[in-house]
C-alpha positions in Angstrom: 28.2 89.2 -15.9 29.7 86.4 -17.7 29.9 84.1 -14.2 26.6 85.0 -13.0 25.4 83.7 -16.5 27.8 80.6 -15.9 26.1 79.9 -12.7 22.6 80.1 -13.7 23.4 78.0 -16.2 25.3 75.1 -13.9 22.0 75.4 -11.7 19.9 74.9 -14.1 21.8 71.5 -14.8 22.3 70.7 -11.6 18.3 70.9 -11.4 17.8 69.0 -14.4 20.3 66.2 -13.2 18.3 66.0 -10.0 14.7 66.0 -11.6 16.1 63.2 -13.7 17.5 60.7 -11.0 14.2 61.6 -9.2 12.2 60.7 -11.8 14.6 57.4 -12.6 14.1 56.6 -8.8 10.1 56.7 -8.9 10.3 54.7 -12.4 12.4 52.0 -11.0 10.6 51.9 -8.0 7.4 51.2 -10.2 9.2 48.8 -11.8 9.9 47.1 -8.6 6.7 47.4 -6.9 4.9 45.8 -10.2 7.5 42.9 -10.8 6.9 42.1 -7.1 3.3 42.0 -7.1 3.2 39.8 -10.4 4.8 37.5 -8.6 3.0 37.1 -5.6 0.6 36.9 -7.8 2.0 33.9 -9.8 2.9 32.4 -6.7 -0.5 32.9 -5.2 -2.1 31.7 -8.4 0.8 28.9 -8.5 0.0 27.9 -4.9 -3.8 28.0 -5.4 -3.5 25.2 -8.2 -1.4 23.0 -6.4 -3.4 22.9 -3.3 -6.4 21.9 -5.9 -4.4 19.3 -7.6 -3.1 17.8 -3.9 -6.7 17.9 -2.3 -8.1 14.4 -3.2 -10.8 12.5 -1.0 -9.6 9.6 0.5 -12.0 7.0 1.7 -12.4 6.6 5.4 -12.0 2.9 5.9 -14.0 1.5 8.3 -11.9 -0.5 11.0 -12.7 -2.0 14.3 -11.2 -0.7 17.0 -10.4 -4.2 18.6 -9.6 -7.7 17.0 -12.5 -9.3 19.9 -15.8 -8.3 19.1 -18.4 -9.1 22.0 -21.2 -11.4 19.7 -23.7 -8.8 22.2 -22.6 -5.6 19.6 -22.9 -7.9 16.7 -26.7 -7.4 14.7 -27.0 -10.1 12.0 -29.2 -9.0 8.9 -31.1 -12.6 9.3 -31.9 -13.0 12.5 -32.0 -16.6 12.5 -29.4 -18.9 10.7 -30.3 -22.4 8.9 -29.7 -25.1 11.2 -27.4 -27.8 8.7 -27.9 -31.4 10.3 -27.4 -34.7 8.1 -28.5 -38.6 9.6 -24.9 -39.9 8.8 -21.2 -38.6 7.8 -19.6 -40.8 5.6 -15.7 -41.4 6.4 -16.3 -39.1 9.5 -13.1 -38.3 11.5 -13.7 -38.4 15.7 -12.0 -34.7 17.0 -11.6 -34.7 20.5 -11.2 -31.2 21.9 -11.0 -29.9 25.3 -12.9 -33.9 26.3 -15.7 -33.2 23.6 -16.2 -35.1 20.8 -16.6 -33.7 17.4 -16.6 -35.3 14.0 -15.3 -34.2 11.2 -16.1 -35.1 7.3 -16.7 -33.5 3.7 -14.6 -30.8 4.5 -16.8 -29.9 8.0 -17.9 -30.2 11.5 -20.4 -31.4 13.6 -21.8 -32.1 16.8 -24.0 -35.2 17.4 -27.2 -34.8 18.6 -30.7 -36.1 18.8 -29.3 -38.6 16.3 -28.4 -36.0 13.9 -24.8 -34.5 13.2 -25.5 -30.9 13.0 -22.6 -28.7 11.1 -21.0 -26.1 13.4 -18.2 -23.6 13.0 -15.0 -25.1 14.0 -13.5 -24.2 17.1 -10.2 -23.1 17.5 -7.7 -25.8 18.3 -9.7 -28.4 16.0 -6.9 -30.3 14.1 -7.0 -32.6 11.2 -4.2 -34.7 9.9 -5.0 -33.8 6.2 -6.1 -30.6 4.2 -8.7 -31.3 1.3 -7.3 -30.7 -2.3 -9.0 -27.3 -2.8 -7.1 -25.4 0.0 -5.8 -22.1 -0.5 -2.6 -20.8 0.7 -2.7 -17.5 1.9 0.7 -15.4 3.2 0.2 -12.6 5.7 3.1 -11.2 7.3 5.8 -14.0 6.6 3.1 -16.6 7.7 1.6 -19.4 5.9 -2.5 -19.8 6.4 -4.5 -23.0 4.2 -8.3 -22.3 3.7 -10.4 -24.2 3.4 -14.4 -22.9 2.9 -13.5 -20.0 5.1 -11.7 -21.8 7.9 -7.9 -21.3 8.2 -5.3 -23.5 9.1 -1.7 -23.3 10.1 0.1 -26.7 10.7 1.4 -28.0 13.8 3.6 -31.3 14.3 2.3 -32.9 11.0 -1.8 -31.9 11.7 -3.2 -28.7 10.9 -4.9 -26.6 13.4 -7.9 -24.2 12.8 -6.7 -20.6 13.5 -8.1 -17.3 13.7 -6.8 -15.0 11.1 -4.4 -11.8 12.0 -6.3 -8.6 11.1 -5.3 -7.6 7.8 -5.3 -10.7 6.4 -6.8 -10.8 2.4 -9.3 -13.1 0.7 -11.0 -13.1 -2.9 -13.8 -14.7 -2.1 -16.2 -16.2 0.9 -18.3 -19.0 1.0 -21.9 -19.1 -0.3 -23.2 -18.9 3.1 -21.4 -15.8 4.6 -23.9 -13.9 6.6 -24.0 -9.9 6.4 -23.7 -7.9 10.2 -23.7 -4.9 11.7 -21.3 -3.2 14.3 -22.1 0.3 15.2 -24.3 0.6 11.9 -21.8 -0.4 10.0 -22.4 -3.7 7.2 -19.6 -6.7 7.7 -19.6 -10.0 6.7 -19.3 -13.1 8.9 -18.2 -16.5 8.4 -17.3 -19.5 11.1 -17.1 -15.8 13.5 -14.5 -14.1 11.0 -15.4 -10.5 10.2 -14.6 -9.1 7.0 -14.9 -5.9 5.1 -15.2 -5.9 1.5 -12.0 -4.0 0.1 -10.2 -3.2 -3.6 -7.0 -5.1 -4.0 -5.5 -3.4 -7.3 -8.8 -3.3 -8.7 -10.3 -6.6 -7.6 -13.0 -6.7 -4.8 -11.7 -9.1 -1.8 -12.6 -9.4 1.6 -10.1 -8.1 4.7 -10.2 -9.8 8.2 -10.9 -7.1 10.7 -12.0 -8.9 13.5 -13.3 -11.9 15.5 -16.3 -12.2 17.8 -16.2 -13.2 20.9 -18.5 -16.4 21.5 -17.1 -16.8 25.0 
């Protein structure tokens, strides 16, 4: 009597044991299950922000695709240009280039014709011996450029030479008579051929060189 008594009762703990690591098991399964979704959760919401903060518009600059632009995909806003032409050049220099003559004097070019010089853009290979005193020195990729009114220079043997510009190359200003362009209905500015696009350089407007057109 006394062991069947003894055995009821050891089953009846042994039950009780068991109903108690079951329900220990489920609770710390609960446990688990909840701390894992809060943070998937965190990370989700964690992931969500960044991605907010990271996303920022970035202006698509326009570029053209080549440095030569055919003058044939070039639309000027005017579509004629003020022809420049003066009766005399005083202390004119006589450029010979490629057995033309060209003339050279306050700080331009002409042609002679009609008995008229008439101001052109430089062509390149046009040298002078000296620069005027308001040049500009410009470095682009270890080189050395002097502007001059929008034309560049680079010096040869003692002379300087009028150079087209690498692409890339940075100016804060144009002269007066820059004329506005299209390519592929996109607005450029043009001066003696140079193409520029109006850029920010650490919060200043200046103008990049992104291409030349193609007069030949």
């Amino acid at each position: 009597m006394n062991f069947s008594k003894k055995n009821h009762k050891h089953k009846k703990t042994n039950k009780y044991l068991v109903s108690k690591s079951i329900i220990k098991t489920s609770v710390l399964a609960s446990l688990f299950l909840m701390a894992f979704a809060t943070e998937v959760s965190g990370q989700s919401k964690r992931s969500s922000t960044t991605t907010t903060i990271v996303k920022k518009k970035t202006p698509v600059k326009k570029t053209i695709p080549t440095k030569k632009v055919s003058r044939t995909k070039v639309t000027y806003k005017k579509p004629t240009k003020k022809v420049v032409s003066v009766r005399s050049v005083p202390n004119k220099k006589v450029i010979s280039h490629n057995g033309q003559k060209y003339f050279y004097g306050n700080n331009k070019f002409y042609t002679y014709s009609s008995g008229r010089y008439i101001a052109i853009a430089p062509k390149i290979g046009f040298r002078i011996i000296t620069l005027p005193s308001n040049y500009k020195t410009i470095r682009y990729n270890n080189f050395n450029y002097y502007n001059v009114g929008g034309i560049f220079y680079t010096r040869i043997n003692n002379q300087y030479e009028v150079v087209d510009p690498e692409v890339g190359t940075i100016v804060y200003e144009l002269p007066d008579d820059y004329e506005k362009v299209e390519i592929d209905n996109q607005t450029y500015y043009e001066y003696a051929n140079i193409l520029y696009e109006k850029v920010q350089v650490d919060g200043t407007r200046a103008y990049e060189v992104v291409g030349i057109i193609d007069m030949d």
